[in-house]
N, CA, C and O atoms as a printed pandas DataFrame, in Angstrom:
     atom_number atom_name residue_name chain_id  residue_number  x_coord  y_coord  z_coord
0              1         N          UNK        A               1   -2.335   16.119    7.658
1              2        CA          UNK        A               1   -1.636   15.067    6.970
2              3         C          UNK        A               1   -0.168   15.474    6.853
3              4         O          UNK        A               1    0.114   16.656    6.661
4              5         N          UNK        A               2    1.104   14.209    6.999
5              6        CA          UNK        A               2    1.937   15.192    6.903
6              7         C          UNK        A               2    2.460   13.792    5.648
7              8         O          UNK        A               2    2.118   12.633    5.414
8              9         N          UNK        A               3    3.388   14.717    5.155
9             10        CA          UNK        A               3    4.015   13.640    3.567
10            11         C          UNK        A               3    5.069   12.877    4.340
11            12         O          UNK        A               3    5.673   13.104    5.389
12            13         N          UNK        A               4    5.079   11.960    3.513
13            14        CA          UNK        A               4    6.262   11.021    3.918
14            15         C          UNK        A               4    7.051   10.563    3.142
15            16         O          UNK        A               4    7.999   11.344    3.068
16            17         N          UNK        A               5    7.216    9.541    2.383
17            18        CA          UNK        A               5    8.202    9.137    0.963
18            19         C          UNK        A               5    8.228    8.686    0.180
19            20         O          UNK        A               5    8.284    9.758   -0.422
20            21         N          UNK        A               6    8.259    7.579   -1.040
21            22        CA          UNK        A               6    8.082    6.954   -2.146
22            23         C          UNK        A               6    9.369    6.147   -2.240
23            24         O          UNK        A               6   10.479    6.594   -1.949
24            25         N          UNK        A               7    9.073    4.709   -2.747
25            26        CA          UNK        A               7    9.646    4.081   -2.799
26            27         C          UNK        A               7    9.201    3.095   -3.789
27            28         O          UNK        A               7    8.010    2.787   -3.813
28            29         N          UNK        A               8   10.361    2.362   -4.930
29            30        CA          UNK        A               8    9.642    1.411   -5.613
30            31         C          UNK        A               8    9.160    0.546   -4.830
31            32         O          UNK        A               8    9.398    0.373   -3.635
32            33         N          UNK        A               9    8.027   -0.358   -5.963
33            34        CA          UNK        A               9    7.917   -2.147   -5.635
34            35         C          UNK        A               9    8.960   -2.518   -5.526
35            36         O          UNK        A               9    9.798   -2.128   -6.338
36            37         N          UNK        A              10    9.413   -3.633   -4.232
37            38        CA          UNK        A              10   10.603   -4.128   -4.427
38            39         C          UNK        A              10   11.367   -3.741   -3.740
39            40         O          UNK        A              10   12.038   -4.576   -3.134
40            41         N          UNK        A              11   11.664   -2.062   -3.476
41            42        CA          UNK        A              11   12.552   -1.504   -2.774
42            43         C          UNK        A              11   12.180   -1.900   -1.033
43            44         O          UNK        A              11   11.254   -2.591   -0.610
44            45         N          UNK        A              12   13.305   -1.160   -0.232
45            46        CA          UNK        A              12   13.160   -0.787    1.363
46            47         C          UNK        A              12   12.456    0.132    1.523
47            48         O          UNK        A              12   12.709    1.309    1.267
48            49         N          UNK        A              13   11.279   -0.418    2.066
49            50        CA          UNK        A              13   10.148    0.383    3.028
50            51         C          UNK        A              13   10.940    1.398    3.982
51            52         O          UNK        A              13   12.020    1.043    4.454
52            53         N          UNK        A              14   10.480    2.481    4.228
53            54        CA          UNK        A              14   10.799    3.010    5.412
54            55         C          UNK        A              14   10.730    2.411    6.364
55            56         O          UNK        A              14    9.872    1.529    6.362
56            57         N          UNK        A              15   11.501    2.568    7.512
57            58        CA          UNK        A              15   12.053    1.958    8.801
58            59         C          UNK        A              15   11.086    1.922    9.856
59            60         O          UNK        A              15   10.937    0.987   10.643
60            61         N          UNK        A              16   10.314    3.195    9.824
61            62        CA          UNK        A              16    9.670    3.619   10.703
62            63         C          UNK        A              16    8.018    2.637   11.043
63            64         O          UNK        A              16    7.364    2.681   12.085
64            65         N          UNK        A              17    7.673    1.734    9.647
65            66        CA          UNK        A              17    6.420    1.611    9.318
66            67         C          UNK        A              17    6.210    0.527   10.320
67            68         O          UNK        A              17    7.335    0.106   10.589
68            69         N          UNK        A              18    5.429   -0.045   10.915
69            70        CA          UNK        A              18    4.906   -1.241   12.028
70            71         C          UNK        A              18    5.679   -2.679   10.751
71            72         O          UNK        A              18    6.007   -2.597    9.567
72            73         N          UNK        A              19    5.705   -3.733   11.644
73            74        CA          UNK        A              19    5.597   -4.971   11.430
74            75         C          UNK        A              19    4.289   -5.196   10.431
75            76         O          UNK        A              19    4.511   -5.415    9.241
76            77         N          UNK        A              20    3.038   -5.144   10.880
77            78        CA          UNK        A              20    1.932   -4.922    9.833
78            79         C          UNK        A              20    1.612   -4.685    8.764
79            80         O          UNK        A              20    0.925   -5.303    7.952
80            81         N          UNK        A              21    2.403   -3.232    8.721
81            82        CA          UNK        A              21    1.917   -2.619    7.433
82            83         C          UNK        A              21    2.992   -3.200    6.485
83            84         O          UNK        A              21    2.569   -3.706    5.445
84            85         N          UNK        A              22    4.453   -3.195    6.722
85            86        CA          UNK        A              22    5.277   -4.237    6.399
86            87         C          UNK        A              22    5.034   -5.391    5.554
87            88         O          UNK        A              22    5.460   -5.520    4.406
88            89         N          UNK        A              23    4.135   -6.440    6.360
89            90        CA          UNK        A              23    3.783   -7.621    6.032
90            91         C          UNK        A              23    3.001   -7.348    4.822
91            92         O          UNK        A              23    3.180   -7.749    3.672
92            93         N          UNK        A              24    1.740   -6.282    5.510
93            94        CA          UNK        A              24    0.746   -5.812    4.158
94            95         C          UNK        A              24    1.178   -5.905    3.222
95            96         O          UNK        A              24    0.808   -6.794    2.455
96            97         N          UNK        A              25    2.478   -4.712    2.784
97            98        CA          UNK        A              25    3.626   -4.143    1.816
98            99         C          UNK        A              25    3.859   -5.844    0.429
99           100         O          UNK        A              25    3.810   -6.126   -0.769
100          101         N          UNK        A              26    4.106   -6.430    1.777
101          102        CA          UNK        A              26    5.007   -7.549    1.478
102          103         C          UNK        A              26    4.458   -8.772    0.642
103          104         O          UNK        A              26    4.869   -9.516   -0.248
104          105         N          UNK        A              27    3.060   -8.549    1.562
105          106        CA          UNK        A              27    1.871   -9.425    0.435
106          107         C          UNK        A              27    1.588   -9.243   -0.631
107          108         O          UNK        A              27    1.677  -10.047   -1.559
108          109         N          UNK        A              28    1.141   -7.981   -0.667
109          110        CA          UNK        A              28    1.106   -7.140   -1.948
110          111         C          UNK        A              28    1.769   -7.496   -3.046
111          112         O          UNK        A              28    1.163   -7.881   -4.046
112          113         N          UNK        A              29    3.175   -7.407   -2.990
113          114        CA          UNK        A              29    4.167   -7.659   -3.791
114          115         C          UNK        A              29    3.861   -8.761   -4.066
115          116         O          UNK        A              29    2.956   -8.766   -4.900
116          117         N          UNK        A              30    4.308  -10.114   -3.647
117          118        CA          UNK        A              30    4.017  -10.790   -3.873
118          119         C          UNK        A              30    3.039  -11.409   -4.487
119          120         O          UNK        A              30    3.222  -12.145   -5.457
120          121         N          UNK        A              31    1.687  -11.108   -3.867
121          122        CA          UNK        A              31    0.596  -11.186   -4.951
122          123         C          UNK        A              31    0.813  -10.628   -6.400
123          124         O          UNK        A              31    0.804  -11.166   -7.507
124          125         N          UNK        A              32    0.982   -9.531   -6.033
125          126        CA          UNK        A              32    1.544   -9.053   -7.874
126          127         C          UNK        A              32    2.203  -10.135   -8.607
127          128         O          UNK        A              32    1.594  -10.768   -9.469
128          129         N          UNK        A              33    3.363  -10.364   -8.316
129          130        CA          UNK        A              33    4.179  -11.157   -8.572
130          131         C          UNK        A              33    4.114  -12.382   -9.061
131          132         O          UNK        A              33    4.595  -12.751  -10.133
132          133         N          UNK        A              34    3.342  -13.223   -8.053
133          134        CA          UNK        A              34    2.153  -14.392   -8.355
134          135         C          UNK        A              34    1.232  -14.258   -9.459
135          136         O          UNK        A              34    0.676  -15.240   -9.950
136          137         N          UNK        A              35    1.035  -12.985   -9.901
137          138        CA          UNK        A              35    0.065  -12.418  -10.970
138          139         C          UNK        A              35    0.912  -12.256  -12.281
139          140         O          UNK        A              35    0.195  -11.610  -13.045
140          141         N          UNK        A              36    1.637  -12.431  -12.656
141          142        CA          UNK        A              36    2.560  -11.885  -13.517
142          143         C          UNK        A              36    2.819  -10.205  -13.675
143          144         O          UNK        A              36    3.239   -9.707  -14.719
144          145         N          UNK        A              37    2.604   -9.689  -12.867
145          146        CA          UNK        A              37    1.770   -8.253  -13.073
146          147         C          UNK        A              37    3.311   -7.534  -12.988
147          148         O          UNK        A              37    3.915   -7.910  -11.983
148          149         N          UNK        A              38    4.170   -6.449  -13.950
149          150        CA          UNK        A              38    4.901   -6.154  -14.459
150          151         C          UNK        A              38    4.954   -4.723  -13.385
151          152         O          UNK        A              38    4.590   -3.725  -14.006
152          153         N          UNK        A              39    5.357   -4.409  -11.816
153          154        CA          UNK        A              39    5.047   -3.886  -11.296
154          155         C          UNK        A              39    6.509   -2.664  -11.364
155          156         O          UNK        A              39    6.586   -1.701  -10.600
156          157         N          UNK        A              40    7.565   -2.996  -12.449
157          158        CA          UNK        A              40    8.846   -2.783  -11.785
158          159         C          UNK        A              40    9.050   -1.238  -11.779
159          160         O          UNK        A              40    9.880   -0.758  -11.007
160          161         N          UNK        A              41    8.331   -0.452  -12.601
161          162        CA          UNK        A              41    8.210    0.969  -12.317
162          163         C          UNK        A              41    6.956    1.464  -11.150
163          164         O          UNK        A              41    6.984    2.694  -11.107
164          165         N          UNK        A              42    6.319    1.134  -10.588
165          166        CA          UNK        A              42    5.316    1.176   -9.830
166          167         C          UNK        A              42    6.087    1.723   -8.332
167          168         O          UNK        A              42    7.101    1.201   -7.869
168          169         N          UNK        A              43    5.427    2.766   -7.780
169          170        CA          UNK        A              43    6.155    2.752   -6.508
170          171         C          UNK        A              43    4.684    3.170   -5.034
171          172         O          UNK        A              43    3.539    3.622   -5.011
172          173         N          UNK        A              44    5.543    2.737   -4.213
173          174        CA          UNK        A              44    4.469    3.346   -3.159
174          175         C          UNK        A              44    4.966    4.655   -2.590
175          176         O          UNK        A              44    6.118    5.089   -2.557
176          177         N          UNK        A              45    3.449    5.372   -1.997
177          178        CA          UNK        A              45    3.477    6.304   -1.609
178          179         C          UNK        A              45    3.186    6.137   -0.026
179          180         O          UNK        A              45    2.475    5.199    0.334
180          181         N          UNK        A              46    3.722    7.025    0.912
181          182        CA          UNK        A              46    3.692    6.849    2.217
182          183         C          UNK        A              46    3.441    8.380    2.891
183          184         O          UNK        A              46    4.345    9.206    2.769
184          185         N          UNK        A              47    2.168    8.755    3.622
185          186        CA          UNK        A              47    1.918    9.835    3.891
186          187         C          UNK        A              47    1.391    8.994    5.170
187          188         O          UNK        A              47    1.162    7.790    5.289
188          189         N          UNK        A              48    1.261   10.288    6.264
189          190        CA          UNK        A              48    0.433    9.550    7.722
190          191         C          UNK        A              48   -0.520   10.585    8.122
191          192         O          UNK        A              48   -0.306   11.790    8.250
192          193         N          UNK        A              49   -1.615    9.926    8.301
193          194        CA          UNK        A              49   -2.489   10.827    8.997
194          195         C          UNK        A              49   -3.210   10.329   10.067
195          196         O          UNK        A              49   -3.615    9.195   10.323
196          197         N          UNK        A              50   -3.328   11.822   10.884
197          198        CA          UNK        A              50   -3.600   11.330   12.171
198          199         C          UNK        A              50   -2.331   10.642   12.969
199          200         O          UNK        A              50   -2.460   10.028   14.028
200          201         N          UNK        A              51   -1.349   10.804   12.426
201          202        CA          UNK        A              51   -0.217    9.907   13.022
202          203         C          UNK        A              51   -0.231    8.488   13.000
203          204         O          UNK        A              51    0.240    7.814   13.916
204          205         N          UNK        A              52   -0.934    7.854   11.639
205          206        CA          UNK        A              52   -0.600    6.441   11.249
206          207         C          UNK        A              52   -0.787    6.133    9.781
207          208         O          UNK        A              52   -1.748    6.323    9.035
208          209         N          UNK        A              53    0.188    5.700    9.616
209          210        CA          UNK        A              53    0.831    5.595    7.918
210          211         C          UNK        A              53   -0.509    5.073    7.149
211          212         O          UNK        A              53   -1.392    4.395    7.675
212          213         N          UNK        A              54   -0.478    5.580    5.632
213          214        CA          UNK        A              54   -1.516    5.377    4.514
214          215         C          UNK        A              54   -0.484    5.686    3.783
215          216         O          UNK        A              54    0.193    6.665    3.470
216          217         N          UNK        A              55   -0.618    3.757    3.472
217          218        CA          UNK        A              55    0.710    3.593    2.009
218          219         C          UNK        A              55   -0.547    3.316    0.868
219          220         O          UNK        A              55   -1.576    2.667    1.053
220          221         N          UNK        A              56   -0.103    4.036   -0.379
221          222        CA          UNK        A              56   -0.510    4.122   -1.723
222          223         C          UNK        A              56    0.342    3.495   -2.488
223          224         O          UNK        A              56    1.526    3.716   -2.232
224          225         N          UNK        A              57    0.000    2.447   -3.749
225          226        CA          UNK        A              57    0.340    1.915   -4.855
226          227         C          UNK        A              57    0.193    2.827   -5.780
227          228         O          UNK        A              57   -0.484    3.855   -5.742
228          229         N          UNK        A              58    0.875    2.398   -6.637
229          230        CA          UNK        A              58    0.343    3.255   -7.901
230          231         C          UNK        A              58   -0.330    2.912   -8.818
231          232         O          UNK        A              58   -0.347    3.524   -9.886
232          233         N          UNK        A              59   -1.154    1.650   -8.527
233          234        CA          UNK        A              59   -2.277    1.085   -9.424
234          235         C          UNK        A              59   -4.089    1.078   -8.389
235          236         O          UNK        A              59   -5.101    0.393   -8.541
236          237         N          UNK        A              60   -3.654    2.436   -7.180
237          238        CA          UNK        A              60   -4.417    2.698   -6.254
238          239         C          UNK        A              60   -4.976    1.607   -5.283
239          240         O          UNK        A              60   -6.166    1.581   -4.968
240          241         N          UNK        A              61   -3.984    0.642   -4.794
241          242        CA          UNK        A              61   -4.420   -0.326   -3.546
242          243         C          UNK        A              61   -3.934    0.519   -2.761
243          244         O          UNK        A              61   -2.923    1.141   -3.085
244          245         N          UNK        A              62   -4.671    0.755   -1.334
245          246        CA          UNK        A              62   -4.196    1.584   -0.089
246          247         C          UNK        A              62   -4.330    0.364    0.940
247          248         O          UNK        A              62   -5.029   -0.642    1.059
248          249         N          UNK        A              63   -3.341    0.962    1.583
249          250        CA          UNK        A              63   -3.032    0.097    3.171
250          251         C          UNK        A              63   -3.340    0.981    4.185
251          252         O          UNK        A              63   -2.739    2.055    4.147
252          253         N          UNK        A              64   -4.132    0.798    5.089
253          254        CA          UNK        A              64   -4.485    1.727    6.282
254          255         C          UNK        A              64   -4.326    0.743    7.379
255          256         O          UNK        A              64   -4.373   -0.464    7.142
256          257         N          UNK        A              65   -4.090    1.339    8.882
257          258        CA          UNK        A              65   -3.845    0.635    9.773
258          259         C          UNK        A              65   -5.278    1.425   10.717
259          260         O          UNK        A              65   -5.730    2.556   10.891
260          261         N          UNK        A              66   -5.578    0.038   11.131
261          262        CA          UNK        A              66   -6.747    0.728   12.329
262          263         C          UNK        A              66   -5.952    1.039   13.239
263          264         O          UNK        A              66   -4.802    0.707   13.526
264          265         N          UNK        A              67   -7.156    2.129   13.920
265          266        CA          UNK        A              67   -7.046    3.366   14.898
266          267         C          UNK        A              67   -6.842    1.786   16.414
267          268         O          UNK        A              67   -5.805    1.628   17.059
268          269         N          UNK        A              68   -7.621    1.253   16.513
269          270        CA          UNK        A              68   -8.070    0.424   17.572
270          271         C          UNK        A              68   -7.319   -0.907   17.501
271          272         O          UNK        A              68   -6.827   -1.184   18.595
272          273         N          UNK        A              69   -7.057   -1.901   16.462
273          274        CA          UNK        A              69   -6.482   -3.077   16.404
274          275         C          UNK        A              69   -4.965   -3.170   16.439
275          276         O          UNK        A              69   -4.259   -4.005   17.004
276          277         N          UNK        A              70   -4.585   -1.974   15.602
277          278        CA          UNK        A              70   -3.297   -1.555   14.875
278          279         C          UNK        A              70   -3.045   -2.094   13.837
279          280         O          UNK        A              70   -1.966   -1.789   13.329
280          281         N          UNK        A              71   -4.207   -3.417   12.884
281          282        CA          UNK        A              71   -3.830   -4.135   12.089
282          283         C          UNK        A              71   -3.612   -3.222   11.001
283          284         O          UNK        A              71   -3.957   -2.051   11.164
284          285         N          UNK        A              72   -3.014   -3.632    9.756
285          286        CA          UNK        A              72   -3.338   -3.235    8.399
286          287         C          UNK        A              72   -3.949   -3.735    7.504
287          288         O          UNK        A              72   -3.978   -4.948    7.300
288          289         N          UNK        A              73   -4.408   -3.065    6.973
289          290        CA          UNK        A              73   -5.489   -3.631    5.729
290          291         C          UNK        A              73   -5.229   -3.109    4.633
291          292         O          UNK        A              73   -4.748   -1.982    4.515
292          293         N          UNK        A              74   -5.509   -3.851    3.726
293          294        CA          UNK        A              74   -5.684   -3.713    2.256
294          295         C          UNK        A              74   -6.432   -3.675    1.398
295          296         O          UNK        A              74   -6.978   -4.697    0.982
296          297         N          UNK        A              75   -6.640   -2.571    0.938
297          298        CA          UNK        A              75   -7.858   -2.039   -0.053
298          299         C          UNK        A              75   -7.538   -1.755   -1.419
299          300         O          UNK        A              75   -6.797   -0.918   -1.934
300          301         N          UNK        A              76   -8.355   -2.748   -1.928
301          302        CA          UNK        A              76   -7.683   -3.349   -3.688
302          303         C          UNK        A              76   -8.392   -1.892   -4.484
303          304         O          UNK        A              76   -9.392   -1.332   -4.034
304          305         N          UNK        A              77   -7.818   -1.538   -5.454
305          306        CA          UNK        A              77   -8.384   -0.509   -6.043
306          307         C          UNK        A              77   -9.913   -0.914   -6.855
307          308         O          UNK        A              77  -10.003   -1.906   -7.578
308          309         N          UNK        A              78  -11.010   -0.016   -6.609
309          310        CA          UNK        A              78  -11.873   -0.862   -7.247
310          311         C          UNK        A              78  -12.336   -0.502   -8.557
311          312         O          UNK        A              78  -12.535    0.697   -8.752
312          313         N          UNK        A              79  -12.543   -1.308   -9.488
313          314        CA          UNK        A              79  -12.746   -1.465  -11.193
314          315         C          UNK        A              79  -13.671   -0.725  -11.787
315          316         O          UNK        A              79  -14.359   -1.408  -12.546
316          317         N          UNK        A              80  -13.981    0.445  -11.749
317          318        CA          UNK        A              80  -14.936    1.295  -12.141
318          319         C          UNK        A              80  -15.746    0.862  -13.834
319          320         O          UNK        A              80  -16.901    1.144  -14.153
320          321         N          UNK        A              81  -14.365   -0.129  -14.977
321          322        CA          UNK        A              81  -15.217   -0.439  -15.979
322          323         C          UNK        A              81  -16.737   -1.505  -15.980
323          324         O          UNK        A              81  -16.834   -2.125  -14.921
324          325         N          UNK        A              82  -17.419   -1.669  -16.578
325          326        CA          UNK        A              82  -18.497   -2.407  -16.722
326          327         C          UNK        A              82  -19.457   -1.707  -15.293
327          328         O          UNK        A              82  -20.350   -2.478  -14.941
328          329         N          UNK        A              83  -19.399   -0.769  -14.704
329          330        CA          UNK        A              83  -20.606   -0.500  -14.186
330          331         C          UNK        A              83  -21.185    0.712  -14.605
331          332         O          UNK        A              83  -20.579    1.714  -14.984
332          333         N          UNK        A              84  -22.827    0.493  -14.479
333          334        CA          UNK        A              84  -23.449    1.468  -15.195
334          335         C          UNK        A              84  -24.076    2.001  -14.286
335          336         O          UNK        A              84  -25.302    1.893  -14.250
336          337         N          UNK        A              85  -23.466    2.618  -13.452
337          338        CA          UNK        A              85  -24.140    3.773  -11.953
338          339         C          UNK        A              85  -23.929    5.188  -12.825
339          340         O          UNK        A              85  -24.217    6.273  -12.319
């Protein structure tokens, strides 16, 4: 894994990231936003492994890009209250 950078909600993504993950980025926000959701200290995290970016929120949604499509995806953090596992 190698580290990469942090950046607020809101701010400029690194340069380097695909069109995709970008858009991902971009939805995100927005959805928040659409949510009233008070994101303005919140930042992402950007590390790559395997040689393709895994951006982190800081309310734990991850964006991964497939190995095969190149798409990105978005993986909502999931709600651990009310289950009894």
């Amino acid at each position: 894994m190698q580290l990469g950078t942090r950046w607020n909600v809101g701010g400029t993504a690194p340069a380097d990231l695909t069109p995709p993950v970008l858009g991902a980025i971009a939805s995100v926000e927005r959805e928040l936003a659409d949510q009233g959701v008070d994101a303005s200290t919140w930042r992402w995290t950007l590390t790559w492994l395997e040689r393709r970016p895994v951006v982190e929120l800081d309310d734990g949604t991850v964006i991964k890009v497939d190995a095969v499509t190149g798409e990105a995806h978005v993986h909502e953090p999931v709600d651990a209250e009310g289950d009894d596992d």
